[in-house]
LOLUM-201555 format. One record per atom (N, C-alpha, C, O): residue in one letter; x, y, z. Coordinates in steps of 0.02 Angstrom, whole numbers, plus 50000, padded with zeros to 5 digits. Atoms other than C-alpha are relative to their C-alpha. Layout:
BEGIN
aXYZ ...
end
This chain:
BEGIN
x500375006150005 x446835205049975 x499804997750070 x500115000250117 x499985002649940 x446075194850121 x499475007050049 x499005010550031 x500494998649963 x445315202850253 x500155009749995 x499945013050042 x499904993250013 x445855222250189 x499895001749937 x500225003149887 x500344995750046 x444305227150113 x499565005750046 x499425004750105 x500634993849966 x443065244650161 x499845001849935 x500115004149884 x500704997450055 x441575246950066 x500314992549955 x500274994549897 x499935003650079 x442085232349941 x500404999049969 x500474994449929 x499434998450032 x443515238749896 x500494998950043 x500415000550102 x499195003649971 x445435230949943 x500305007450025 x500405011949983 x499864994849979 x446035244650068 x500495001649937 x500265005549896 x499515000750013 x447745242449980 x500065004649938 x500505008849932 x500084999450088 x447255246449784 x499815006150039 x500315009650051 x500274995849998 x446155259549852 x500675005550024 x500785010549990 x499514995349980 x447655268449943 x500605002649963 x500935007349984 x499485001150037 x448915265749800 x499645004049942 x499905003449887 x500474998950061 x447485274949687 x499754996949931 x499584999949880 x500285002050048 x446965262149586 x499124999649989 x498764998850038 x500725001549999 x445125260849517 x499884994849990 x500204990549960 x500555007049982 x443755248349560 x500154994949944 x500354989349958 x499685004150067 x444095241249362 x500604997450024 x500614991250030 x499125003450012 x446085238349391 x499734995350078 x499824989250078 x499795006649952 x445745230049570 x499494996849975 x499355002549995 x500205003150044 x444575220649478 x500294993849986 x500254988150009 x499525003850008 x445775214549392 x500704994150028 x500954988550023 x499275004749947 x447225209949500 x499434996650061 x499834995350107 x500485005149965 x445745200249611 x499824993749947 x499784987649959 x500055008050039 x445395190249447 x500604997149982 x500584991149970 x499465005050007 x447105185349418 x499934994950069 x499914988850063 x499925007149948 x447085176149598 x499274996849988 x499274991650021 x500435004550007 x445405169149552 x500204994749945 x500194988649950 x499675004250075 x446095163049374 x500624995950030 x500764991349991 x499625002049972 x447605157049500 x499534994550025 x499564988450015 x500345008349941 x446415146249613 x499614994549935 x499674988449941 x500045002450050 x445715140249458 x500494994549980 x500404988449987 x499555004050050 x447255134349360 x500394996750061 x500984995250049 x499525004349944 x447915125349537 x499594994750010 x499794989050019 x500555004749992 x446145117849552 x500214993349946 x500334987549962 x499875004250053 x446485110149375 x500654994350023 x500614988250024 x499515003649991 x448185104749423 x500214996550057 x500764994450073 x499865002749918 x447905098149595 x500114991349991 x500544988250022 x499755005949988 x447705080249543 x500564996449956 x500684990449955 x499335000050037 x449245081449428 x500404997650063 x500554991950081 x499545000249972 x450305089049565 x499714992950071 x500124989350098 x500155006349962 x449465075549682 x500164992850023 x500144990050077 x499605005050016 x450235060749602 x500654999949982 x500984995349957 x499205000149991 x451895068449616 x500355004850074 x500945005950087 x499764998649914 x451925076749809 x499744998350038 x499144998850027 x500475002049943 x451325070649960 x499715008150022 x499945013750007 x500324994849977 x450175082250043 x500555003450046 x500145007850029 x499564997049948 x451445090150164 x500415003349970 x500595008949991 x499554995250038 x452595094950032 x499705005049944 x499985009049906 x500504996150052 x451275102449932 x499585005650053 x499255010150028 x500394994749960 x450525112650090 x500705005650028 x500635011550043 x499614996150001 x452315118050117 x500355004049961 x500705008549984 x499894997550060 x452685122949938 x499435006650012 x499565012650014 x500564994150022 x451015132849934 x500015004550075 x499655009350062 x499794997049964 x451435141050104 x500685002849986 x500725008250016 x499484996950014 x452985146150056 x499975005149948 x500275010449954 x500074994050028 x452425155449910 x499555006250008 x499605011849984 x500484994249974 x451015164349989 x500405003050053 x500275009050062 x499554996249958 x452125169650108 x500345004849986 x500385009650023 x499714997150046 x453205176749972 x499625005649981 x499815011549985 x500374995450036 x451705184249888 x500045005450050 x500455009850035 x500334998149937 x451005192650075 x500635004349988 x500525010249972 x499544997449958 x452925197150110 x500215007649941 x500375013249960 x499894993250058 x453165209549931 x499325002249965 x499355004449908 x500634997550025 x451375213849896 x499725007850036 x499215010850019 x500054991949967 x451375231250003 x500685002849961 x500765008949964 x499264997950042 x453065234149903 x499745003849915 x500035007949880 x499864999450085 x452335235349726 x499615004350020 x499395005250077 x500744996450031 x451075247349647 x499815000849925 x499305003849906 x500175000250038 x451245244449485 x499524993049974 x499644987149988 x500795004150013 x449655234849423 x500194993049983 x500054988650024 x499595004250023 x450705221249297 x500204995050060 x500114989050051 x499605002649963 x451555215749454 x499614998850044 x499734993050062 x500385001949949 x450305215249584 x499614993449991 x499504988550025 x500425008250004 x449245203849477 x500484993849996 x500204988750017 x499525003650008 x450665193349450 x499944996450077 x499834990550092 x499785002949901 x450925192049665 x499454998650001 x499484994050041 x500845001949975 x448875189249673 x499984994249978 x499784989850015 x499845005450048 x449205176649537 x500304992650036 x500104986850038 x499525004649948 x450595168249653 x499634998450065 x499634992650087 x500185001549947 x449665171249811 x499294995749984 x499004993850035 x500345004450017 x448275160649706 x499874994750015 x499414991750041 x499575006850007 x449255147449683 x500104996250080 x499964990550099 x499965003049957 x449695146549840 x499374996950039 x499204991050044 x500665000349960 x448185147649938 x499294996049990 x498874994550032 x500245004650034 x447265137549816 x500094995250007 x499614991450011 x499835007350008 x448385122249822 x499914996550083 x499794990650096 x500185003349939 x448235121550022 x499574995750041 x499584991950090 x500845001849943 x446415118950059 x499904991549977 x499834987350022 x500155008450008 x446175100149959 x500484997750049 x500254995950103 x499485001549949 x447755096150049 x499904998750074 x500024993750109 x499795001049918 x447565100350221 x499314994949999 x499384989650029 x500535003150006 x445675093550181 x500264989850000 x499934985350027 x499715005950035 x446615076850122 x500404997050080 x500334991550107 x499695002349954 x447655076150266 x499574998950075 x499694993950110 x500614997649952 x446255080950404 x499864990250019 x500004986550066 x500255008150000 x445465062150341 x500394991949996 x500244986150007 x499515003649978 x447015054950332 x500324998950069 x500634993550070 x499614999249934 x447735057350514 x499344999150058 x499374996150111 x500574999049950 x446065059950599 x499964992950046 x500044987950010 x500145006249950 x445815045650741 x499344996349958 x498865000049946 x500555001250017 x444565031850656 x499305002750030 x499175004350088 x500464996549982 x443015038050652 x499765006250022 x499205008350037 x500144990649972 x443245056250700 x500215006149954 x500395011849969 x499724994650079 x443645064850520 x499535004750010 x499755010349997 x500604993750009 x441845075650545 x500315003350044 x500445009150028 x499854994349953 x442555082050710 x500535003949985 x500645009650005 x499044994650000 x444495086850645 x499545005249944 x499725011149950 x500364998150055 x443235093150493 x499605006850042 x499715012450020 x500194996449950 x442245102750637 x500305006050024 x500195011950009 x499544998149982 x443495107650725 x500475007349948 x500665012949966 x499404995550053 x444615115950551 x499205005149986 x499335011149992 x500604995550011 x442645124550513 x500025005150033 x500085010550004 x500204995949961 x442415133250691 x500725004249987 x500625010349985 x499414994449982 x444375141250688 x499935005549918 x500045011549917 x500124997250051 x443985145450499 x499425006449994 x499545011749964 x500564995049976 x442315155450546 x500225004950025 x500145010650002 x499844996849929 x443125161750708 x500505005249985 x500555010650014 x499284996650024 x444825167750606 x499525004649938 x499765010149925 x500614995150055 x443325175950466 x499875004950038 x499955010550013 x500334994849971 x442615185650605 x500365005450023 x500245011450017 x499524995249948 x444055192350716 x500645003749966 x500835009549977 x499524996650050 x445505193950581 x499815005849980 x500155010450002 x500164992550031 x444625209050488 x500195005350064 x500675009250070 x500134994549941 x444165218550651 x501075001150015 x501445006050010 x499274999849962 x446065213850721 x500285003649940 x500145009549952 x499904997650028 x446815219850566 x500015007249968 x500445010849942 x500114991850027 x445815235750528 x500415003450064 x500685008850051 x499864997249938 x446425240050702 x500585002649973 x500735008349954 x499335000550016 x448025235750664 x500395007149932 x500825011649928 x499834994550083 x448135245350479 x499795006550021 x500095010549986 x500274993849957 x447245261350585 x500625003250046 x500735009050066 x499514995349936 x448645264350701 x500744997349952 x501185001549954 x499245001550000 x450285255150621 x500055003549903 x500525006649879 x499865002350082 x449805254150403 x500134993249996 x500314989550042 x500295004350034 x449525241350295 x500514993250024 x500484987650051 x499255005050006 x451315234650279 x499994994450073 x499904988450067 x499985006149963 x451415225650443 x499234995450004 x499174989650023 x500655005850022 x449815216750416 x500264995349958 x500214989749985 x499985000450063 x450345211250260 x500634993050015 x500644986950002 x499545004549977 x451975205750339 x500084995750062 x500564992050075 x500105004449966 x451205198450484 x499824991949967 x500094986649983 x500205006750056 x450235184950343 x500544997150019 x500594992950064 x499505004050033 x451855180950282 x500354996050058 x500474989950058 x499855003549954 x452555179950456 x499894990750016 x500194985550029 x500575009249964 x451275164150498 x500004997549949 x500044991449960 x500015007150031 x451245155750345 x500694999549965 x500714995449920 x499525002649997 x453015156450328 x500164994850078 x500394989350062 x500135002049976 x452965149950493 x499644992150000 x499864987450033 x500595005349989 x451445136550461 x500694997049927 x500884991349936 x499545004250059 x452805131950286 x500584995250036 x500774989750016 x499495002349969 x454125128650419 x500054993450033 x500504989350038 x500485005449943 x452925117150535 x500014995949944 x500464991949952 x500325003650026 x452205108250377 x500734998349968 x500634992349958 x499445001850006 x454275105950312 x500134994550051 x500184988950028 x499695002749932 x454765098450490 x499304991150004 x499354985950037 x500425005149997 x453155086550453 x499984995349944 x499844989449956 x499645003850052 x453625080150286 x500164992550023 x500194991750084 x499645007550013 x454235060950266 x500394998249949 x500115000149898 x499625001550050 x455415055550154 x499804998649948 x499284995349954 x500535000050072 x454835055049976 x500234994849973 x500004992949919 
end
């Protein structure tokens, strides 16, 4: 998933021999994931503050990232795509939420700015850094670098929390 695709296709599936149909599939479970988080965002909304909801959904993408070079059976992958959905789904209103919350009056376009250009910047250079990376080491530490940082970014956004 993420930035390990060639030609179109998810290095990962392709190396594990699955066909274009099955990753397909385990790509629409995490779409049907961002989906059913979309739905439930202003549920879980009115019962976590944003901080504990960017550290919840960091913590399981982290999870997903950290056993998703582990599996190969199909069942199970969509399952972790599913999870890493969830996660990755429930972050973006959130940090979005928080951005306009914290921002200095009057300067929400620039923190807004600002989260755009590293978003672009992390689009462009991640792949390249990565293929590098998956070229000389394999997949796995890629995979478990993710998890690294947004276990990491779960830890930061824990330590930022307020009392509920």
């Amino acid at each position: 998933m993420g930035p390990l695709h060639v030609r179109g296709r998810p290095i990962y599936g392709t190396s594990i021999g699955l066909t274009a149909s099955t990753i397909g599939l385990i790509l629409g479970s995490f779409a049907v994931a961002t989906f059913v988080v979309a739905r439930a965002l202003p549920w879980l909304s009115r019962h976590l503050r944003e901080w504990t909801m960017i550290t919840g959904a960091m913590a399981i993408a982290s999870v997903a990232y950290l056993v998703f070079p582990l599996v190969s059976v199909v069942p199970v992958l969509a399952a972790i795509a599913f999870a890493l959905g969830l996660g990755l789904g429930a972050t973006q209103p959130s940090i979005m939420s928080l951005l306009y919350a914290t921002a200095p009056a009057g300067r929400a376009g620039e923190a807004v700015g600002v989260r755009t250009v590293v978003l672009n910047s992390s689009s462009t250079f991640l792949p390249l850094m990565f293929g590098g990376v998956t070229a000389a080491v394999g997949m796995g530490p890629v995979f478990w670098s993710m998890s690294a940082a947004l276990a990491s970014g779960a830890w930061f956004a824990n330590g930022r929390r307020r009392p509920e």
